[in-house]
C-alpha positions as a printed NumPy array, in Angstrom:
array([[107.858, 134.508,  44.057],
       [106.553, 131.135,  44.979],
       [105.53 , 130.282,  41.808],
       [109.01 , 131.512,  40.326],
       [110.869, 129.032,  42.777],
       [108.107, 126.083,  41.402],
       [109.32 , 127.173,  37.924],
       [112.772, 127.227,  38.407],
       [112.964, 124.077,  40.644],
       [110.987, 122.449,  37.225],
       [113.892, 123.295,  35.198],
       [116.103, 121.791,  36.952],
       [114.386, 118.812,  37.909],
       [111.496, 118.494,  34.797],
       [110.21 , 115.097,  36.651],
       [108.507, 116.87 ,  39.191],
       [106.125, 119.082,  36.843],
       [105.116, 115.973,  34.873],
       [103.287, 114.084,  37.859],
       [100.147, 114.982,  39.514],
       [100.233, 114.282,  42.654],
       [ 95.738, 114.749,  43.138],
       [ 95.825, 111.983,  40.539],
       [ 93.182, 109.862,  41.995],
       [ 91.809, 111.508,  44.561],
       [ 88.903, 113.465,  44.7  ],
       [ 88.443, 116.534,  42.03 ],
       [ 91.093, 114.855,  39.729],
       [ 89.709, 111.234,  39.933],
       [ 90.69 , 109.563,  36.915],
       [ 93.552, 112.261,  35.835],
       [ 96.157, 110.726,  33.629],
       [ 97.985, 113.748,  32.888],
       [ 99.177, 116.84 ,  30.612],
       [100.08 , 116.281,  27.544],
       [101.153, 117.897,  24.14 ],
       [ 99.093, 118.225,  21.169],
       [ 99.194, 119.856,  17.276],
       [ 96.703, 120.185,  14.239],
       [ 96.875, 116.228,  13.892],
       [ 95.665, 115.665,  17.635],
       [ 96.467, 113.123,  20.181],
       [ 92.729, 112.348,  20.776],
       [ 91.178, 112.113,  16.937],
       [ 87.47 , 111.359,  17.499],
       [ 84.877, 113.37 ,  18.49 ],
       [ 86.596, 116.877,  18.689],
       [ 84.606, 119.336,  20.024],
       [ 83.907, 122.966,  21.239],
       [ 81.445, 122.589,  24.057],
       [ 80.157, 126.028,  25.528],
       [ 80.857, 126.318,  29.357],
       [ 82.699, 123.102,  29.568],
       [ 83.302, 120.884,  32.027],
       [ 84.997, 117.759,  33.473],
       [ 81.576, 115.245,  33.651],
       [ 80.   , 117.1  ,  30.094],
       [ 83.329, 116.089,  28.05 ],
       [ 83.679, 112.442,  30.141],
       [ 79.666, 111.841,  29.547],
       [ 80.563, 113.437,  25.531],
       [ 83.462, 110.747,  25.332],
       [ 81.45 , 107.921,  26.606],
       [ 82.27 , 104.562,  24.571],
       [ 86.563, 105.737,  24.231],
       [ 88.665, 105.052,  26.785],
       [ 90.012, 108.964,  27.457],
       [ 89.348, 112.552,  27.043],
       [ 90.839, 115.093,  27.063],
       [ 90.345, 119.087,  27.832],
       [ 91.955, 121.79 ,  25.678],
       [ 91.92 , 125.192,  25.635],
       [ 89.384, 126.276,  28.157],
       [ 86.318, 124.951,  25.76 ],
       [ 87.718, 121.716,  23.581],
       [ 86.829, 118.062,  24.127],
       [ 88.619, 115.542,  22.697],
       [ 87.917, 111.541,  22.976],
       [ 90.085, 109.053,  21.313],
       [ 91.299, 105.607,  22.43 ],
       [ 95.54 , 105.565,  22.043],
       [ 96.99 , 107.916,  24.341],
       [101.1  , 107.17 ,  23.833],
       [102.72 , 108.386,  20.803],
       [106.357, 109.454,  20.515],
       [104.715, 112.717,  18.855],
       [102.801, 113.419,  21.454],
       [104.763, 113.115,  25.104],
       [103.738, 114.152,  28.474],
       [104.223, 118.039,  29.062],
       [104.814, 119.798,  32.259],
       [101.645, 120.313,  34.646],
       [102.189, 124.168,  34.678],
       [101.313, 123.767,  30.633],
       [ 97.768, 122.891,  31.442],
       [ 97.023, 125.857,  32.887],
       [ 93.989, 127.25 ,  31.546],
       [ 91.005, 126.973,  33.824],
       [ 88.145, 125.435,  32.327],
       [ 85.11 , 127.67 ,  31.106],
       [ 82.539, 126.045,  32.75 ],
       [ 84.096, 124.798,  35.654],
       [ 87.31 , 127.705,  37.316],
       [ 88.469, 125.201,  39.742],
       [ 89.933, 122.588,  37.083],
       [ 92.799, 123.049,  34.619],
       [ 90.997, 122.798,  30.669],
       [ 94.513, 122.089,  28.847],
       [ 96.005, 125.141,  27.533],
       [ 96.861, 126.03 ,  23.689],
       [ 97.91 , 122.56 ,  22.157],
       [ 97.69 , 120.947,  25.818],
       [ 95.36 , 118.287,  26.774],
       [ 94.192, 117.33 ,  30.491],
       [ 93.828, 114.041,  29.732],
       [ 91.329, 111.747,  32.028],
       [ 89.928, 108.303,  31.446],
       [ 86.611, 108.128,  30.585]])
């Protein structure tokens, strides 16, 4: 029920779901946000599946770009340009796919990137 009243409340007001409010605190230290992706990716460099993934393997995998990003519970993705018209901020509850390696933090979901800065 809760999270139908999150959902709805979303819908109505979509600015809510796009900000995180753990941002830079603790566990999400560094969290820019979630954000839409397709076959022609947001991040373009250095895609790749890492087995039992997590937050500090893709950030140390990234290392010389500026973000990363996690995507479907096992994809990291590093690239330097984050804004793109093609590519705009999505809804938190889109990123909602724990990450393999890590439950506790969101890994993107299917063409969804948690995006961090290196």
């Amino acid at each position: 029920m809760k999270n139908l009243v999150l959902v709805i409340f979303c819908l109505i007001i979509d600015v809510t779901c796009y900000s995180n409010p753990y941002r830079n605190i603790g566990h999400y230290k560094g969290y820019v946000g979630c954000y839409v992706d397709d076959g022609n990716r947001l991040l373009k460099h250095r895609i790749s599946f890492l087995h039992g993934i997590t937050l500090e393997k893709c950030r140390h995998h990234c290392r010389g770009f500026r973000y990363f990003g996690l995507q479907y519970r096992d994809w990291c993705l590093c690239g330097n340009h984050l804004h793109s018209p093609g590519y705009p901020q999505a809804s938190e509850l889109q990123c909602n796919m724990p990450c393999a390696g890590e439950n506790s933090r969101m890994c993107g979901g299917g063409y969804r990137n948690s995006i961090y800065h290196v």
